[in-house]
N, C-alpha and C positions, 0 to 999 in steps of 0.2 A: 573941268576941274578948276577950283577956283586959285585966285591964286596966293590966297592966304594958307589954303591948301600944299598947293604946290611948293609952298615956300617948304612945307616940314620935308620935304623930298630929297632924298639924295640923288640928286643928278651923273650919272654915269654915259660920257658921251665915246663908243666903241666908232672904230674906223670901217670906213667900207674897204669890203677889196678883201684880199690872202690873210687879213690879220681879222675879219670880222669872226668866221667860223671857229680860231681858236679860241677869240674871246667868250665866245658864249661857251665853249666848253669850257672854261676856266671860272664864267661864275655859278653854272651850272657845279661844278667842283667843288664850289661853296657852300653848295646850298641853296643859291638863288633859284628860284621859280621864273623860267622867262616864257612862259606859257607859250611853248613852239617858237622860239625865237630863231630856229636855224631858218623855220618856214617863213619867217614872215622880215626878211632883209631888205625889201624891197620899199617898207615902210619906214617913216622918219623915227617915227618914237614908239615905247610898248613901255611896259609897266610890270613891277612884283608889288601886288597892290599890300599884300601881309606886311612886308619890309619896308615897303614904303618908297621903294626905288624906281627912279623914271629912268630908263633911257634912250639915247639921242644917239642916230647912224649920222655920222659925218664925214664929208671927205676927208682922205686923211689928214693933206697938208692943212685942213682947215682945224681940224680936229684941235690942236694946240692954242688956237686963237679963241675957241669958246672956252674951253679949262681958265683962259688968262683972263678974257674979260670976266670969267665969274657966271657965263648961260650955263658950264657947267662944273661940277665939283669935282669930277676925278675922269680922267680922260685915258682911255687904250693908244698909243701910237707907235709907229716906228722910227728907232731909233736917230733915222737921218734927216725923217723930219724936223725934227727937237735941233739936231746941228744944223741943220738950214738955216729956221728961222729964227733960233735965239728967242725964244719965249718967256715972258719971266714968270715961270711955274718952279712948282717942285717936283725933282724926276725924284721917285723911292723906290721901284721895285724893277730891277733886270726879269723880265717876265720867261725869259728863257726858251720863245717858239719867237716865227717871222727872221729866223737868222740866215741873214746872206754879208755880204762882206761889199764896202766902195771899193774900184779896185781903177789903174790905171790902163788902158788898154791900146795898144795900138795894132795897124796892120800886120799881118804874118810875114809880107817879103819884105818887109823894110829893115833897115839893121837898126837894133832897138836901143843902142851907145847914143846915136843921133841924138834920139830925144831928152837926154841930159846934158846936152850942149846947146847955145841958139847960135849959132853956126851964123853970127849976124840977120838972123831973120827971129822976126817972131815965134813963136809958135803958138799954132791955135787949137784951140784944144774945148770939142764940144760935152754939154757935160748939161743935165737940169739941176745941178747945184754948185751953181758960181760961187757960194760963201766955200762949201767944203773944199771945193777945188780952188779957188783963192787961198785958199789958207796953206792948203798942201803944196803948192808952185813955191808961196813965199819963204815957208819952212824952209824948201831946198835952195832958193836961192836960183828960180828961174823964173826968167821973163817970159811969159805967155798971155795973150790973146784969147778971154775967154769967150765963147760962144753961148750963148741958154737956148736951148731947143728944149721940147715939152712931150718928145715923143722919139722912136723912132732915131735915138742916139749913134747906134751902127751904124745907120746911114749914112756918115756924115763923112768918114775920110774916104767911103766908097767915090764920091761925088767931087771930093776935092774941097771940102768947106773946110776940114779940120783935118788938122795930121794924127791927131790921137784925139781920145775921149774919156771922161771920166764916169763911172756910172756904177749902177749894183748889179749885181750877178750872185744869187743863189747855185746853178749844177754849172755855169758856163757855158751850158749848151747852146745860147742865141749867139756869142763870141763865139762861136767855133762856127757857128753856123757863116758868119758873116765872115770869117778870115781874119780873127781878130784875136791878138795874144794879149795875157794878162803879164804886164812888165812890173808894177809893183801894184800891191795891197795896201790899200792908205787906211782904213780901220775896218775891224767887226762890227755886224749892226745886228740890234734884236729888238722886239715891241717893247716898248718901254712904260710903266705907271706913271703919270702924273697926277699931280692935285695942285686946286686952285690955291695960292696963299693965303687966301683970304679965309677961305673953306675950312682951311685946316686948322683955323682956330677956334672959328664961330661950329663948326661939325666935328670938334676933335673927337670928343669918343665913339661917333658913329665909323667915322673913317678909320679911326685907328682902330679900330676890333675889327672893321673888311681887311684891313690892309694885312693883321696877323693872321685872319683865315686864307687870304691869298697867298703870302710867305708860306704859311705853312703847305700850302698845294700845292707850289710851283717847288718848291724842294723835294717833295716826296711822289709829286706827280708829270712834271713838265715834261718826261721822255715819252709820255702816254695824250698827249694833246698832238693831234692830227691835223697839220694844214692846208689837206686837199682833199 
């Protein structure tokens, strides 16, 4: 494709991972033709050649950085992505599936009063979103030690690295598995729409007439979009 071509394209770049399957059913929902797009995840890009739309699987946390720089014009992600990295996009549309909650967790025999106090010690508290959980420590008005680990969070006060952890949890079920209680809920998270700024002016009536075909689905269809 050339790319004077490609320039007339509306670039939609979906996240890999639990949020890709309902994205395609959601522009599948539209209307859009993603010529077996469930089958084909494993590829970077695919095409509705009628409509004119490219798009681009990204990691998720990556996902927000191409919407900003402009590779691409409307991006699928989840919601704690966007509070991670502070991206300067436009969020427009609560997509309504991918919903699980950040939540505060600590071990089950511990008594859970402690960790609203620092009892003169730090508190270290492992988490993959040092900004969200910075934010929420300072809120309350406690001093903690944060940790970033990229995986494998649970593990961390099992070992002794961290006395709690912050992270997301959909049923709970890996917290319970590890002995681990949820002591407070720091916010709801769900996939979230964005679009590039820049996009949204140079593309406005192509984005804004997706944008009212998606509104319209996700209000009258979002309890019907499957994310497993």
């Amino acid at each position: 494709m050339s790319r004077e071509k490609n320039a007339n394209y509306l670039v939609i770049a979906l996240s890999s991972g639990k949020l890709f399957k309902p994205s395609i059913q959601l522009f599948e929902g539209v209307g859009i033709d993603l010529k077996g797009g469930k089958e084909i995840s494993r590829k970077l890009t695919f095409f509705d050649q009628g409509e004119e739309i490219k798009f681009v699987i990204t990691r998720p946390k990556d996902n927000p950085t191409y919407v900003e720089c402009g590779a691409a014009d409307i991006g699928i992600v989840g919601e704690d992505v966007l509070l991670e990295e502070k991206k300067d996009v436009y969020r427009l549309i609560d997509l309504k599936f991918g919903n699980c909650k950040m939540v505060l967790a600590v071990p089950e025999e511990r008594e859970q009063e402690k960790y609203y106090k620092n009892n003169g010690y730090r508190l270290r508290v492992a988490t993959k979103y040092p900004r969200i959980a910075g934010d929420y420590f300072k809120e309350k008005g406690i001093y903690v030690e944060l940790i970033k680990l990229y995986g494998s969070v649970e593990l961390a006060p099992q070992v002794g690295l961290a006395d709690m952890i912050v992270d997301i949890v959909s049923t709970g079920r890996t917290l319970k598995e590890n002995k681990l209680t949820i002591v407070d809920e720091i916010i709801p998270l769900s996939a979230q729409l964005i679009v590039n700024r820049i996009s949204y002016k140079t593309k406005h009536k192509r984005i804004t007439r997706l944008l009212q075909d998606i509104k319209k689905f996700v209000s009258l269809e979002s309890g019907k979009i499957t994310e497993y």
